[in-house]
GUVEXPA-778512 format. One record per atom (N, C-alpha, C, O): atom name; x, y, z; residue in one letter; residue number from 1. Coordinates in steps of 0.001 Angstrom, whole numbers, plus 524288, in hexadecimal, padded with zeros to 5 digits. Each point is the difference from the previous one (the first is absolute). Example, Ala and Ser with C-alpha at 12.3 -4.5 7.8 and 13.67 -1.06 7.14 Angstrom:
BEGIN
+------+-------+-------+-------+-----+-----+
| atom |     u |     v |     w | res |   n |
+------+-------+-------+-------+-----+-----+
|    N | 83386 | 7E9C6 | 81E78 |   A |   1 |
|   CA | 7FC86 | 804A6 | 80000 |   A |   1 |
|    C | 80384 | 804B0 | 80000 |   A |   1 |
|    O | 8040C | 7FFED | 80299 |   A |   1 |
|    N | 7FA96 | 8042D | 7FA97 |   S |   2 |
|   CA | 80334 | 804A6 | 8003C |   S |   2 |
|    C | 7FCFE | 80442 | 802DA |   S |   2 |
|    O | 801FD | 80454 | 800A9 |   S |   2 |
+------+-------+-------+-------+-----+-----+
END
This chain:
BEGIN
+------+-------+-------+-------+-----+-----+
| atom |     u |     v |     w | res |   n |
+------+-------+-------+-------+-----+-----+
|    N | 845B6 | 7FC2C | 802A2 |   X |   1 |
|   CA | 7FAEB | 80105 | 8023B |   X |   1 |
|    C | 7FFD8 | 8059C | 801F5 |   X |   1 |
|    O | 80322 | 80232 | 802E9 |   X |   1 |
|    N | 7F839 | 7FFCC | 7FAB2 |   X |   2 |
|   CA | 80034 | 805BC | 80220 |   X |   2 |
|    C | 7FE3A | 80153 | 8075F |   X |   2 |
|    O | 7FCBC | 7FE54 | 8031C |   X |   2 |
|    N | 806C8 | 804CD | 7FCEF |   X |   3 |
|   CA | 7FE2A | 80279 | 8074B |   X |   3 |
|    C | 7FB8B | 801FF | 80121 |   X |   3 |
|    O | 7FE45 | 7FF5F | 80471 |   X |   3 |
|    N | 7FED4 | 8038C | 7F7B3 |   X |   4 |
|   CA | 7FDF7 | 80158 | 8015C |   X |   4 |
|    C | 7F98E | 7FE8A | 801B6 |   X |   4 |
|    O | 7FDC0 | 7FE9D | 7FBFC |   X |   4 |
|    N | 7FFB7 | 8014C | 80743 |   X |   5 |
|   CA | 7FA85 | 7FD16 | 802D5 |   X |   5 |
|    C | 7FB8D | 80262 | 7FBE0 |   X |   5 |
|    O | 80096 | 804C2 | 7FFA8 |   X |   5 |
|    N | 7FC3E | 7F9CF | 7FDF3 |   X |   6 |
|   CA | 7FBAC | 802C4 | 7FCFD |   X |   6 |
|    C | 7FAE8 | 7FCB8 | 7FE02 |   X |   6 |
|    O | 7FFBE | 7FB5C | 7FEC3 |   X |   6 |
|    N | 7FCC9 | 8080E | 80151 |   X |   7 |
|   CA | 7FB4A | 7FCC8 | 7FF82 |   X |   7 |
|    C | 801AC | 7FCB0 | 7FB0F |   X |   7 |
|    O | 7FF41 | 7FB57 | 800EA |   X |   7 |
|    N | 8027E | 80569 | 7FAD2 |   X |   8 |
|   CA | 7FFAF | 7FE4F | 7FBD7 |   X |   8 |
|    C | 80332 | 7FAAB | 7FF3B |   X |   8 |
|    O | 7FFA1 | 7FC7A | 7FCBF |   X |   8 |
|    N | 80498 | 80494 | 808C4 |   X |   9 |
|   CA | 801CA | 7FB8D | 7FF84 |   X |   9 |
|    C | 801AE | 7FB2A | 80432 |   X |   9 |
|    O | 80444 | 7FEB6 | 801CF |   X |   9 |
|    N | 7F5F8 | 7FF0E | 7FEF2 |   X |  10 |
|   CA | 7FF07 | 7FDBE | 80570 |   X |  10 |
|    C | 80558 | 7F9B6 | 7FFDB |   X |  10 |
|    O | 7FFC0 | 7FC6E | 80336 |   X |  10 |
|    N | 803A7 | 803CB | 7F92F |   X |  11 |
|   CA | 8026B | 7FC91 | 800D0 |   X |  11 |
|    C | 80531 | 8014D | 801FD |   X |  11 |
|    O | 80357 | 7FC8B | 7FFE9 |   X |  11 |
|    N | 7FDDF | 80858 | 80204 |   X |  12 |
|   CA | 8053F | 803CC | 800C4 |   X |  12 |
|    C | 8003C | 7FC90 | 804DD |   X |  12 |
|    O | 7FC47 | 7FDE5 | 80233 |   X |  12 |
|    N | 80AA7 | 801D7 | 7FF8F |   X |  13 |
|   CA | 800BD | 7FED2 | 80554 |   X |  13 |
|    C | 8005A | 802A2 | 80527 |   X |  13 |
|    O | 803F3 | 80289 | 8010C |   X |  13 |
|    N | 7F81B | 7FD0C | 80259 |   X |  14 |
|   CA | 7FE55 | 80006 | 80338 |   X |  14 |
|    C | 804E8 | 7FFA3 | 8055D |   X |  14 |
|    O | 80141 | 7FBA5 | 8019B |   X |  14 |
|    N | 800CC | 80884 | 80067 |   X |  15 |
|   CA | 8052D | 80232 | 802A7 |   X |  15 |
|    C | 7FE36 | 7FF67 | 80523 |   X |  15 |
|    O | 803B2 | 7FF16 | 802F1 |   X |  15 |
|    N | 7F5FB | 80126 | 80061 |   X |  16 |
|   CA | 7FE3E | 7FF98 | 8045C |   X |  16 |
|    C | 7FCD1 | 7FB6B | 80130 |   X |  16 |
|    O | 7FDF1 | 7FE38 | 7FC09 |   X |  16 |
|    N | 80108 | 7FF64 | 80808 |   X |  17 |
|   CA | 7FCBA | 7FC6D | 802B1 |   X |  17 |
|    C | 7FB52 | 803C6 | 802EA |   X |  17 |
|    O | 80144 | 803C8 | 802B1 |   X |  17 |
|    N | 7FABF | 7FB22 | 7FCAD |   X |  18 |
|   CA | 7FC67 | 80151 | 805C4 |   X |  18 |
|    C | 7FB08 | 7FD04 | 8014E |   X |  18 |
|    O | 7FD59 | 7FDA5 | 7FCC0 |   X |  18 |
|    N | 801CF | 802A4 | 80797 |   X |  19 |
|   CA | 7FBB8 | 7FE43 | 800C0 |   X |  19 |
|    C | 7FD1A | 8026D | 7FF27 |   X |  19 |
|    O | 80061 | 804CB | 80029 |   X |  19 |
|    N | 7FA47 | 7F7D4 | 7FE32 |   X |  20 |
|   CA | 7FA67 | 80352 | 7FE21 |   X |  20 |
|    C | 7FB61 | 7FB24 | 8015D |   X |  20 |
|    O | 80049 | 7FB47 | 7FF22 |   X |  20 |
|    N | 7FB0B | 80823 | 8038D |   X |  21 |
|   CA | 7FCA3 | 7FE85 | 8015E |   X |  21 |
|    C | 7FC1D | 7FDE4 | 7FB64 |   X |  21 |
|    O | 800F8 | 80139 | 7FB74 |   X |  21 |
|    N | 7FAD9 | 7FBC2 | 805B9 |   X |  22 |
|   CA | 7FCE6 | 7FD88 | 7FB6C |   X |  22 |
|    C | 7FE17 | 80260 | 7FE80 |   X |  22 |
|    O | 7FEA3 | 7FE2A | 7FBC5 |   X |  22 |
|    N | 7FEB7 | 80870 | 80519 |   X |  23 |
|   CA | 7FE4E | 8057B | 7FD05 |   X |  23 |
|    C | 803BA | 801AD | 7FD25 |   X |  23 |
|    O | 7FED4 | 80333 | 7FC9C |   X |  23 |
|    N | 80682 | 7FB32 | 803E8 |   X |  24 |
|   CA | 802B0 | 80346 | 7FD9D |   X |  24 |
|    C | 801CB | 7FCF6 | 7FAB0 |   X |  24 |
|    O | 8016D | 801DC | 7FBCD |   X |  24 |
|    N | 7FE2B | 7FA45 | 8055F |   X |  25 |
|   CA | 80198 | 7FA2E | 7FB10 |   X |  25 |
|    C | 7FAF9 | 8013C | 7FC27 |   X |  25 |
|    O | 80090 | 80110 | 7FB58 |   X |  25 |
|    N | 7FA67 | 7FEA4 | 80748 |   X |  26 |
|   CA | 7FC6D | 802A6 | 7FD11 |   X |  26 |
|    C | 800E0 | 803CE | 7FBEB |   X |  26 |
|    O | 7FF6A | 7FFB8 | 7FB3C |   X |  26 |
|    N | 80201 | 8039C | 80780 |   X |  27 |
|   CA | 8003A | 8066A | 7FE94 |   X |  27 |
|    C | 80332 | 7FE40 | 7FAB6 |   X |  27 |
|    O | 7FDF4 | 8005A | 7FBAA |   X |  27 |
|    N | 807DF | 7FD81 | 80532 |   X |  28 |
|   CA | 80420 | 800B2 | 7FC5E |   X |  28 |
|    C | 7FC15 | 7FB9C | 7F9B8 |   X |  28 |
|    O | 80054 | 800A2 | 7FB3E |   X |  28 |
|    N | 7FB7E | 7FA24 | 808F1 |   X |  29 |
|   CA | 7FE3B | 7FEAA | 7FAAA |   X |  29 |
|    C | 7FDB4 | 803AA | 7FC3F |   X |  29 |
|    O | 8010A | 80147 | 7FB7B |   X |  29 |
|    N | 7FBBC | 7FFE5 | 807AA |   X |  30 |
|   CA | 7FACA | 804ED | 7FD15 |   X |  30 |
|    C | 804CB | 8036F | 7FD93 |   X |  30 |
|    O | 7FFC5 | 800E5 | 7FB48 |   X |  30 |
|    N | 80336 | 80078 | 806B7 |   X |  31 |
|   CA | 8047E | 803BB | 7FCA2 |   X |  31 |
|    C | 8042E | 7FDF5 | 7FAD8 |   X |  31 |
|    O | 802A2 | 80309 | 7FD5B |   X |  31 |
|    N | 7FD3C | 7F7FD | 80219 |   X |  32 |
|   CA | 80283 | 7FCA7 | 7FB73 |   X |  32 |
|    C | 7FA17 | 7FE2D | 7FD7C |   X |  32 |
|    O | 800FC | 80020 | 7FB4B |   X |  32 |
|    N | 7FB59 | 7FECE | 80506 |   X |  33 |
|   CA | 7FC6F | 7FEE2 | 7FD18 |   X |  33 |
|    C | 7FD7E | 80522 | 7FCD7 |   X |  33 |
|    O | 7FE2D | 7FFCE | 7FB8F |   X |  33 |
|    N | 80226 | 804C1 | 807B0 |   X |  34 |
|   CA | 7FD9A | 805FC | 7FE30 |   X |  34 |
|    C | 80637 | 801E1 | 7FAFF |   X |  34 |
|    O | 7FFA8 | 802E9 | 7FC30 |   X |  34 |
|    N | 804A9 | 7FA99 | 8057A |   X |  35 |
|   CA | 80295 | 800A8 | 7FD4C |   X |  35 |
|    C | 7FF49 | 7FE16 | 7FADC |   X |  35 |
|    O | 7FF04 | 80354 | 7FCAC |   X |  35 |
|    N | 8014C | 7F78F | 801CA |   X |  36 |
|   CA | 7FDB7 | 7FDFF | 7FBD7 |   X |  36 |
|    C | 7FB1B | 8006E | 7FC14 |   X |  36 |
|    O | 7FF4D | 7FDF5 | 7FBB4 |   X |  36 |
|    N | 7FE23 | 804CC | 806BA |   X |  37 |
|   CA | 7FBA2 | 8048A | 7FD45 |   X |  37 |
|    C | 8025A | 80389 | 7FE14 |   X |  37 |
|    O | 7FFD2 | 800BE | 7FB41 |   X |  37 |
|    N | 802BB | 8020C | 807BA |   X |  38 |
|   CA | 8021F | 803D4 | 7FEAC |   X |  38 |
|    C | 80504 | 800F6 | 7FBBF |   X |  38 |
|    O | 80095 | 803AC | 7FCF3 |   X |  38 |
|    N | 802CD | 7F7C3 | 803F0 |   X |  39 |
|   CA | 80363 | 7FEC6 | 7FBDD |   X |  39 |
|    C | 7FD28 | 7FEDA | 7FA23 |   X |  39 |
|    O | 801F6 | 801B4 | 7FBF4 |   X |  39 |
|    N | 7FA63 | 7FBF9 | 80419 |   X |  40 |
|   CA | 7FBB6 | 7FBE4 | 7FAF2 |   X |  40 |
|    C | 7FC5E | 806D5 | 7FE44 |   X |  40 |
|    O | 7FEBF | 8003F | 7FB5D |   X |  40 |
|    N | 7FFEF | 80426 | 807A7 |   X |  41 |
|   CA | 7FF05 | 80312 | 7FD5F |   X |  41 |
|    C | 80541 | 803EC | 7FF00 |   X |  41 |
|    O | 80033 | 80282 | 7FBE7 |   X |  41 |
|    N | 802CC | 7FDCA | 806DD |   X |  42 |
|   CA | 8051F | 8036C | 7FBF7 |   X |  42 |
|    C | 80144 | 7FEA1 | 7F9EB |   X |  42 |
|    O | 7FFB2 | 80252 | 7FBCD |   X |  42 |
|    N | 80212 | 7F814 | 80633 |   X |  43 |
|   CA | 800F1 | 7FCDD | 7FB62 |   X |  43 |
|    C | 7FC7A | 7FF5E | 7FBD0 |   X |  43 |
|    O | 801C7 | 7FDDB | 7FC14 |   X |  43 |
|    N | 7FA6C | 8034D | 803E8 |   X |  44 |
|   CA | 7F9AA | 800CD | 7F9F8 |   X |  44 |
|    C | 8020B | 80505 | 800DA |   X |  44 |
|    O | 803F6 | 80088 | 7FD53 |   X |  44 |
|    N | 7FAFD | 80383 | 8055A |   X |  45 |
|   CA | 80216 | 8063C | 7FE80 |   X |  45 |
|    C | 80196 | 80159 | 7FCE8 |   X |  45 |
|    O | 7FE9F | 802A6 | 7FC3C |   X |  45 |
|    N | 80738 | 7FA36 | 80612 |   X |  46 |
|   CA | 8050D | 80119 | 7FBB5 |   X |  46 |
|    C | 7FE35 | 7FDD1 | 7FB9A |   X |  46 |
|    O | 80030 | 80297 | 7FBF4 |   X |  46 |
|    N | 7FE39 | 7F975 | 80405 |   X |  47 |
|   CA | 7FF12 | 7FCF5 | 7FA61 |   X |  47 |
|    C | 7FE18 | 80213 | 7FB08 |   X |  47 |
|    O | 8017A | 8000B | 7FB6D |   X |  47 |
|    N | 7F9BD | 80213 | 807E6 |   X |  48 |
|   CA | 7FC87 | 80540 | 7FCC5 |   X |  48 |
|    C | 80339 | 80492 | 7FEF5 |   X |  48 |
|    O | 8003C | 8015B | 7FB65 |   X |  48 |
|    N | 80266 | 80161 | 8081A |   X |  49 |
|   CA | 8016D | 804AE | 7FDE6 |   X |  49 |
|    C | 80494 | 7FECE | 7FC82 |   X |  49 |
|    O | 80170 | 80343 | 7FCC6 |   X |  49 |
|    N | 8007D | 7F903 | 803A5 |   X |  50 |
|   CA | 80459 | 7FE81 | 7FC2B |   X |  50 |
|    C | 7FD04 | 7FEE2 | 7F9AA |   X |  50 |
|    O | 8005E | 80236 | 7FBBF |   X |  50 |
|    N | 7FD6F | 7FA70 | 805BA |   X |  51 |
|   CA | 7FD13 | 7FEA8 | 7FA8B |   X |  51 |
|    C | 7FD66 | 805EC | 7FD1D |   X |  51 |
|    O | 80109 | 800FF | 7FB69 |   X |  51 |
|    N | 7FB4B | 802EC | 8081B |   X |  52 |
|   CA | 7FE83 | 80352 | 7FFC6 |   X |  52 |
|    C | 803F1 | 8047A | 7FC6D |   X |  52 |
|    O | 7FE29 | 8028A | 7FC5A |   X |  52 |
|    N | 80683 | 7FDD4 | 80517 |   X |  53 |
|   CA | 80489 | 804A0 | 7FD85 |   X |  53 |
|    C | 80444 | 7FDDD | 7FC92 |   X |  53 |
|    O | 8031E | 80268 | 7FD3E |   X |  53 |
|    N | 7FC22 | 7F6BA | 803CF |   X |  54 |
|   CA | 802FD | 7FE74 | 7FA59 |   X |  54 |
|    C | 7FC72 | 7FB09 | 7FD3F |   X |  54 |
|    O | 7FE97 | 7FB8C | 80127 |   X |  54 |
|    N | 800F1 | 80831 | 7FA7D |   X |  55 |
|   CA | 7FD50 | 7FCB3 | 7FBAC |   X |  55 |
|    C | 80118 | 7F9A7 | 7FDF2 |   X |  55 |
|    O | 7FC80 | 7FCFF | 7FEA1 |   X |  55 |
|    N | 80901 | 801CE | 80184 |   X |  56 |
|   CA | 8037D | 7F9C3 | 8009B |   X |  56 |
|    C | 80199 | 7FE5F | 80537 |   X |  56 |
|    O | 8047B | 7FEEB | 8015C |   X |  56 |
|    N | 7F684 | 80102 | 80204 |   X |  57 |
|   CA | 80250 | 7FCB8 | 804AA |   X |  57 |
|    C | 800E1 | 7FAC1 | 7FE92 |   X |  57 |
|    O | 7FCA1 | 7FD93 | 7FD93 |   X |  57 |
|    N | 80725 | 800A2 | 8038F |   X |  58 |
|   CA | 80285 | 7FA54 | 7FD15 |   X |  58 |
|    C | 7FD80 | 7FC5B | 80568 |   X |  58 |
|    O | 80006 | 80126 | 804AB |   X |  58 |
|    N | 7FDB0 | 7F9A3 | 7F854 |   X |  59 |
|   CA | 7FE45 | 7FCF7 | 802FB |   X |  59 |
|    C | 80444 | 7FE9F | 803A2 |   X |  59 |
|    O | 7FDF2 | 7FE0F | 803E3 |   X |  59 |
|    N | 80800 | 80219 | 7FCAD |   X |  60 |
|   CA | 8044C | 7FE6D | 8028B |   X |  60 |
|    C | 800BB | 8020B | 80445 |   X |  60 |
|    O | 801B0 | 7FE3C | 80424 |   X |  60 |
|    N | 7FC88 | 806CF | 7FA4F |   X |  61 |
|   CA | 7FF8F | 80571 | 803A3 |   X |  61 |
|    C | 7FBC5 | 7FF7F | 80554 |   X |  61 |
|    O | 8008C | 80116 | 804A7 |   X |  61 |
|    N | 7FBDA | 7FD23 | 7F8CE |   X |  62 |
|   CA | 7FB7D | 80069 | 8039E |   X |  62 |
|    C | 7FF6F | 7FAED | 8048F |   X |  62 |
|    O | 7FEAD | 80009 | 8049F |   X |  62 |
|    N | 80330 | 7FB26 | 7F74E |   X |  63 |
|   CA | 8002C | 7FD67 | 8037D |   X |  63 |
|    C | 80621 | 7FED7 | 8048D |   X |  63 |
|    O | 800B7 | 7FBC2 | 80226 |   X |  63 |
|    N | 801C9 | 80764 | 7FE48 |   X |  64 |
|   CA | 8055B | 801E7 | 80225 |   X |  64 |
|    C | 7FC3C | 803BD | 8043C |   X |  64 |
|    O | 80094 | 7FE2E | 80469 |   X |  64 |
|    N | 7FC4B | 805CA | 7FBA0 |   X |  65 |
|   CA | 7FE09 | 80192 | 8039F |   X |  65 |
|    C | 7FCC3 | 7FAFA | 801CA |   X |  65 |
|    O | 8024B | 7FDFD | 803B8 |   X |  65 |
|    N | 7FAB6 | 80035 | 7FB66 |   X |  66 |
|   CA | 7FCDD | 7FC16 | 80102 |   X |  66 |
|    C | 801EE | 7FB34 | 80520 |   X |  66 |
|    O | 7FDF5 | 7FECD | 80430 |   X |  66 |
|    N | 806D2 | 7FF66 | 7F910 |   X |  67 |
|   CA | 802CC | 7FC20 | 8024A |   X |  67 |
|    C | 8025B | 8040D | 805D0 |   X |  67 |
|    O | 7FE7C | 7FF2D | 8047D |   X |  67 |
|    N | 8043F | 803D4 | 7FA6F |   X |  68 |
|   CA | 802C1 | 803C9 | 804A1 |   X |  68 |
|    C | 7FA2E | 80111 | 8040D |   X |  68 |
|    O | 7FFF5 | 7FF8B | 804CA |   X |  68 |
|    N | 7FC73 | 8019D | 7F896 |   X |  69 |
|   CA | 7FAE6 | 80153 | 8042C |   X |  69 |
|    C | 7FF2C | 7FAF9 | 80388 |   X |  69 |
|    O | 7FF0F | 8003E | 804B6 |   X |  69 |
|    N | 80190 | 7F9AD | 7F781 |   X |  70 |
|   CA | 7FDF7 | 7FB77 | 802A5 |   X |  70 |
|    C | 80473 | 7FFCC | 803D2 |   X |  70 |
|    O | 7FE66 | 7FFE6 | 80488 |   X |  70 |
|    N | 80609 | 80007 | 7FB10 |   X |  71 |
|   CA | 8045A | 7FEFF | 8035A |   X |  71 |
|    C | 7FEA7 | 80302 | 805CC |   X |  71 |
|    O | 800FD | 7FE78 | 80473 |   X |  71 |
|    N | 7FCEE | 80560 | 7FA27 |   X |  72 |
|   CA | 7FFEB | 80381 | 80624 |   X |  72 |
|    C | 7FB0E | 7FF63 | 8021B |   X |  72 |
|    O | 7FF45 | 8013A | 80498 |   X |  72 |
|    N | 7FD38 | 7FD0F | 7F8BB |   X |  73 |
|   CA | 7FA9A | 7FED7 | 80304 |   X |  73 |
|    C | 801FB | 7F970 | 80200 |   X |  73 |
|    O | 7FEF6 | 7FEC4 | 80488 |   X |  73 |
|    N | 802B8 | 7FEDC | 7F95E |   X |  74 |
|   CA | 800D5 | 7FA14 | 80171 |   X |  74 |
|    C | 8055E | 8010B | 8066E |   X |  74 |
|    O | 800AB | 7FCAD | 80369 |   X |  74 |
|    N | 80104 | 80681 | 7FC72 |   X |  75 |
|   CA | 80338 | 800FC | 80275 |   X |  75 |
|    C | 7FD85 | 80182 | 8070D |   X |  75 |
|    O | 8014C | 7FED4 | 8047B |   X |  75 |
|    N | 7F9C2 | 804FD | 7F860 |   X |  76 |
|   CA | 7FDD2 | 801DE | 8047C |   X |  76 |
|    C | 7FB53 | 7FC72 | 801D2 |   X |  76 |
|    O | 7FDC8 | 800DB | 8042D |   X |  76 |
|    N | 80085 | 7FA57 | 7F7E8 |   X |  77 |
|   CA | 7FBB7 | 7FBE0 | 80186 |   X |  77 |
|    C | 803D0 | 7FD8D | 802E1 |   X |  77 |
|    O | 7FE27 | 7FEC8 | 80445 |   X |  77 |
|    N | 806A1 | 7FFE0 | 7FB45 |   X |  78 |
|   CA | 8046A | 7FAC0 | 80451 |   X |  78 |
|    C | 7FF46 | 80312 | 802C0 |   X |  78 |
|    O | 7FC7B | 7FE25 | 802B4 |   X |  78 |
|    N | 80496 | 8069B | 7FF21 |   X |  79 |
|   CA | 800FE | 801A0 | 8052A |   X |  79 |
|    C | 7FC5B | 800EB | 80320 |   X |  79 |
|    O | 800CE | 800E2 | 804A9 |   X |  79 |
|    N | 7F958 | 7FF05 | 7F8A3 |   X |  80 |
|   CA | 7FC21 | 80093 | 80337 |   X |  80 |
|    C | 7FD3E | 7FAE0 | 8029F |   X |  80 |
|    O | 7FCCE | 7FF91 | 80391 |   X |  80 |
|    N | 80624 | 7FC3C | 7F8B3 |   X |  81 |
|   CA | 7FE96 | 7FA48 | 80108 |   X |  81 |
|    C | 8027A | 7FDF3 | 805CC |   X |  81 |
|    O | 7FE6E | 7FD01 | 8036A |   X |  81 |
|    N | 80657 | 80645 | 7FBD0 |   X |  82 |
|   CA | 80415 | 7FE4A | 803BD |   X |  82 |
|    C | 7FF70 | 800C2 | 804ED |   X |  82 |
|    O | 800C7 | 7FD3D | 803DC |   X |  82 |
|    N | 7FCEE | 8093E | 7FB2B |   X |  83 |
|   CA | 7FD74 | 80231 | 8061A |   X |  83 |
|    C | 7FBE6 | 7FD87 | 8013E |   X |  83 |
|    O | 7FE93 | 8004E | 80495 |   X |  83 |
|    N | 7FE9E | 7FCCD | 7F7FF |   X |  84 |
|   CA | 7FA49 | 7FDFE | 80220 |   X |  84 |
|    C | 8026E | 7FAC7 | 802B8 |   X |  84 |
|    O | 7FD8C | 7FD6E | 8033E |   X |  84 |
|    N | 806AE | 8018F | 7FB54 |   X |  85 |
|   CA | 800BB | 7F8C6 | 80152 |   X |  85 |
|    C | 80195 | 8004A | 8055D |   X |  85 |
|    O | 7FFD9 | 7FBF2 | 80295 |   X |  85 |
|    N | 8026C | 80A6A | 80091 |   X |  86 |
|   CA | 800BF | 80099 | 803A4 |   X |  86 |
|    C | 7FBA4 | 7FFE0 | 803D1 |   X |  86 |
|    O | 8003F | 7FEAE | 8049D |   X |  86 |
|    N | 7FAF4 | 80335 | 7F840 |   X |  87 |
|   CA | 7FC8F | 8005F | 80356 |   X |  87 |
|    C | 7FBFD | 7FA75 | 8014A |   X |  87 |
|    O | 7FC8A | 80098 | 80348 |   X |  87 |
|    N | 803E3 | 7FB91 | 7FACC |   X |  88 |
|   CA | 7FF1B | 7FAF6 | 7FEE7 |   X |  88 |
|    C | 8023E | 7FC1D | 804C5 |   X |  88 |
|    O | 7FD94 | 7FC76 | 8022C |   X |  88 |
|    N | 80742 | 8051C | 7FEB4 |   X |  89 |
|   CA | 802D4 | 7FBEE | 80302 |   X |  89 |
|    C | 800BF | 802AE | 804E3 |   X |  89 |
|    O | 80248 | 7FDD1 | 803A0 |   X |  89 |
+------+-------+-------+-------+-----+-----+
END
């Protein structure tokens, strides 16, 4: 498992505890949900400019970006689920 903390990869392990107020559980949702926009337009980007500069984008190819894009948006929908379930109970 990599060390290092990054937007891209909201499933990295997590080295601190803290407390956080219900603005701030907020905040981190709105910040994993804005993520997943944001991942779902990188991921068409790339898609395009790939397809765009090579003439045989192999269907294997594309859907390999495809699948890797779903993994990290699904990654960042659990974690935004997770923070909400905090705010629930």
């Amino acid at each position: 498992m990599s060390k290092t903390i990054s937007a891209w990869e909201p499933v990295a392990d997590r080295p601190y505890q803290v407390a956080l107020s219900a603005a701030e559980v907020y905040a981190l949702v709105n910040h994993h949900i804005s993520q997943t926009k944001r991942c779902t337009k990188f991921i068409g980007n790339k898609l395009l400019k790939v397809s765009e500069h090579s003439v045989s984008l192999s269907p294997r190819e594309s859907k390999a970006y495809i699948k890797e894009g779903r993994k990290i948006v699904e990654a960042h929908i659990a974690r935004a689920k997770g923070l909400q379930s905090f705010l629930k109970s």
